[in-house]
Every structure is written in structure tokens, then in C-alpha cells.
C-alpha positions as CSV (number, residue, x, y, z in Angstrom):
1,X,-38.1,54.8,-28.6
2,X,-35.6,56.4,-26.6
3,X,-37.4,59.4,-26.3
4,X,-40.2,57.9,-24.4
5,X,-38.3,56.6,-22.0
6,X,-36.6,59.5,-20.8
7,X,-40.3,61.2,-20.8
8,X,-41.2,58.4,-18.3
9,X,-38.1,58.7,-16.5
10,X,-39.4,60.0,-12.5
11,X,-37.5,63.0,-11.4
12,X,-34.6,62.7,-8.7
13,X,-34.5,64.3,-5.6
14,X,-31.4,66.6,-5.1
15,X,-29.6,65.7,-1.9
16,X,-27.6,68.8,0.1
17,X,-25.5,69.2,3.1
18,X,-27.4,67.8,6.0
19,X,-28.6,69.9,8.2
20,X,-27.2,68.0,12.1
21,X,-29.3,69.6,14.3
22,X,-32.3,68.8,11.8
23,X,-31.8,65.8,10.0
24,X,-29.7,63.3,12.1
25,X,-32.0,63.0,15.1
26,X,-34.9,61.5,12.7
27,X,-32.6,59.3,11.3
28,X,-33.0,55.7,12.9
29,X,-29.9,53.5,12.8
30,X,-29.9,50.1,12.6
31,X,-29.1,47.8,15.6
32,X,-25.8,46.9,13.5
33,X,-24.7,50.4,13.0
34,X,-25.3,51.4,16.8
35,X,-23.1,48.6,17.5
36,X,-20.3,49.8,15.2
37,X,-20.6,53.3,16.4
38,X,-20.8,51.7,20.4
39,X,-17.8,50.2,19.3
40,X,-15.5,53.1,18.1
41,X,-16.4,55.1,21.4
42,X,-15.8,51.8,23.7
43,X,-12.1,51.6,22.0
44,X,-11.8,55.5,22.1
45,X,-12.9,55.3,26.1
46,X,-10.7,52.9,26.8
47,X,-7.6,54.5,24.9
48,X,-7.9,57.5,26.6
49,X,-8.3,56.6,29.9
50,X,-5.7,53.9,29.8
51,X,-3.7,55.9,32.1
52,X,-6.5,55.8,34.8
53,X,-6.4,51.6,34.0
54,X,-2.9,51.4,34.4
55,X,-2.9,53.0,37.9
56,X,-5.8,50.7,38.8
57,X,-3.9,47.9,37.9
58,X,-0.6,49.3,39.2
59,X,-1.9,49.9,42.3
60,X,-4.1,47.3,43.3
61,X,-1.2,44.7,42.8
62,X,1.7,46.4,44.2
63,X,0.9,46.2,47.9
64,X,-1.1,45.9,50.5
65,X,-0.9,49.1,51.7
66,X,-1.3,50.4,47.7
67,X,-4.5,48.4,47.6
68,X,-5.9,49.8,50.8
69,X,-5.5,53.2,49.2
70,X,-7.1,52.2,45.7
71,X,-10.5,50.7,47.5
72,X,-10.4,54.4,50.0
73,X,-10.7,55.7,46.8
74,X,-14.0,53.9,45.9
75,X,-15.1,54.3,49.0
76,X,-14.4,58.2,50.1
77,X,-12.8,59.6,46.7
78,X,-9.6,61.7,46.3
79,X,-9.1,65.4,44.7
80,X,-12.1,66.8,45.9
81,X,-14.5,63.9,44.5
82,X,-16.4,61.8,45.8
83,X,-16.1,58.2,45.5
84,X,-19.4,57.6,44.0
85,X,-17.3,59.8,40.6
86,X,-14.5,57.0,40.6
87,X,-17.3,53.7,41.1
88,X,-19.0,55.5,38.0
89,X,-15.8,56.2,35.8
90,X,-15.0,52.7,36.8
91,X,-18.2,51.5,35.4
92,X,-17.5,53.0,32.0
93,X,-14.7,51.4,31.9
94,X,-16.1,47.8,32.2
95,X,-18.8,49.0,30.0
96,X,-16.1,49.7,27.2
97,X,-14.2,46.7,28.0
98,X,-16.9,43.9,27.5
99,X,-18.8,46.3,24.8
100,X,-15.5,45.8,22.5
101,X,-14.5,42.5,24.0
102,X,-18.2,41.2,22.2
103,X,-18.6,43.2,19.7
104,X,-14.9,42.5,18.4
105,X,-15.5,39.0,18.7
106,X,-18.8,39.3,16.7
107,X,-16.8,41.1,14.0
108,X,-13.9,37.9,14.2
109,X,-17.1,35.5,13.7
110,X,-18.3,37.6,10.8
111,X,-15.2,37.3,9.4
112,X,-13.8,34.3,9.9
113,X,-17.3,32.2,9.1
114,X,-17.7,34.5,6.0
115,X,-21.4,35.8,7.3
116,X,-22.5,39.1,5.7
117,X,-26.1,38.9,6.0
118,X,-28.8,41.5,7.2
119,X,-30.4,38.7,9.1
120,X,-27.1,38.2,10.8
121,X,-25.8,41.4,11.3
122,X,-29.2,42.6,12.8
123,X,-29.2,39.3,15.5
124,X,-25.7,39.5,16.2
125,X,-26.2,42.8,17.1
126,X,-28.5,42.8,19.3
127,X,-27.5,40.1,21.0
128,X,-24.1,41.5,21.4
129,X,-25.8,44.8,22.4
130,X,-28.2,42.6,25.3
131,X,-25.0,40.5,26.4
132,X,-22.7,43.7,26.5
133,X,-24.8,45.3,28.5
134,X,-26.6,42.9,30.9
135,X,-22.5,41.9,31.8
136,X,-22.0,45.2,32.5
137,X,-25.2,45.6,35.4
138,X,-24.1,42.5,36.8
139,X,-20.4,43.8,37.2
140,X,-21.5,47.3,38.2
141,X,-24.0,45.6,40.6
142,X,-20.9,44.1,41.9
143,X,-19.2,47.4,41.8
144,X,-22.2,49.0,43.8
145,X,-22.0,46.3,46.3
146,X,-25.5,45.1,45.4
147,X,-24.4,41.5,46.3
């Protein structure tokens, strides 16, 4: 009897070493694991660039003679670039910050309400996706002066 069954037994495929530049731009992600990658690069953005965050902070608070200089920046840039390069590195920024503020608190939700579902995962992720994002064109409409 055993012998049967390894007769009817289909044949594998044998997996290699992907090629990148082949294989990973046919693969489609799921919602959840574009927000997990989303959120690795939002904390690495906004670890390496914390010294540009500090300065912000630093000197928009310090004076008002500091904070006349920070919004000159904005508005006719510094080190041979223009300000439109600061509004946009600026925009990252807020990206990264509310990307990881919601994703981090969908992760707490996850854990603390003990939800590990597909259904979950793949609605929490997009709506953290749609609210991360649709924050960040209202901020960097702000940004912009829009309104």
C-alpha cells in the first residue's frame, strides 16, 4: 500500500536563489506587508534625519529672530538649495511621522486586543495606509500654503 502512494505522490518544484531584478517585481504584496515594509522605512527616515528634526525644533523655539531664519529657509532655501528641497524634505518627514504614529498604533491594537486575522490585517491596513496618507496631503497642503 505504501508503494502506491508514493507513485501518486505529485512532484515538487525546486525553489533557487531568486533572481531580484526578475522575480521580485511580479511579486504582489499584500496591503499588510506594504504597511510593515512602509513602516521600517518611516522609522529608518525618521532616525536618520533626526538631526535635521532637532534643528527644526531647536530653532523654531529659541527665538524670534531663530524662527525668522527657519521659515527664510522654507521660503528662499540655504546651501545652494532652494526652499522648495527643504518644504519637500519636510514633507517626508511628516509622512514618516504619521505613517509610524498609525501604523504603530495598529500594531498596539493587534496586540493588545489579541486580533491576528487576514480579514483584519488586510482592513487595518488599508485603512492605516488611506489615513496615513490623506493626513499627510492635508499637512503638506498646509506646508505648500494651499490654505
Amino acid at each position: 500500500m505504501t508503494s502506491s502512494l508514493s507513485k501518486v505522490s505529485r512532484v515538487r518544484p525546486e525553489f533557487r536563489n531568486i533572481n531580484a531584478l526578475r522575480d521580485l517585481p511580479t511579486y504582489r504584496l499584500p496591503a499588510a506587508g506594504w504597511v510593515s515594509i512602509l513602516h521600517r522605512v518611516s522609522g529608518a527616515l525618521l532616525f536618520i534625519l533626526l538631526p535635521f528634526i532637532i534643528w527644526m525644533f531647536d530653532t523654531s523655539v529659541s527665538s524670534e529672530y531663530s524662527f525668522a531664519r527657519f521659515t527664510a529657509l522654507f521660503k528662499i532655501g540655504a546651501l545652494g538649495l532652494p526652499g522648495f528641497f527643504y518644504k519637500l524634505v519636510a514633507l517626508a518627514l511628516i509622512w514618516a511621522f504619521l505613517h509610524h504614529l498609525v501604523a504603530g498604533v495598529r500594531h498596539l491594537i493587534m496586540d493588545a486586543a489579541h486580533v491576528v486575522s487576514k480579514e483584519f490585517g488586510k482592513t487595518s491596513a488599508i485603512v492605516t495606509l488611506a489615513l496615513s496618507l490623506s493626513l499627510t496631503l492635508l499637512l503638506g497642503a498646509k506646508l505648500f500654503n494651499f490654505y
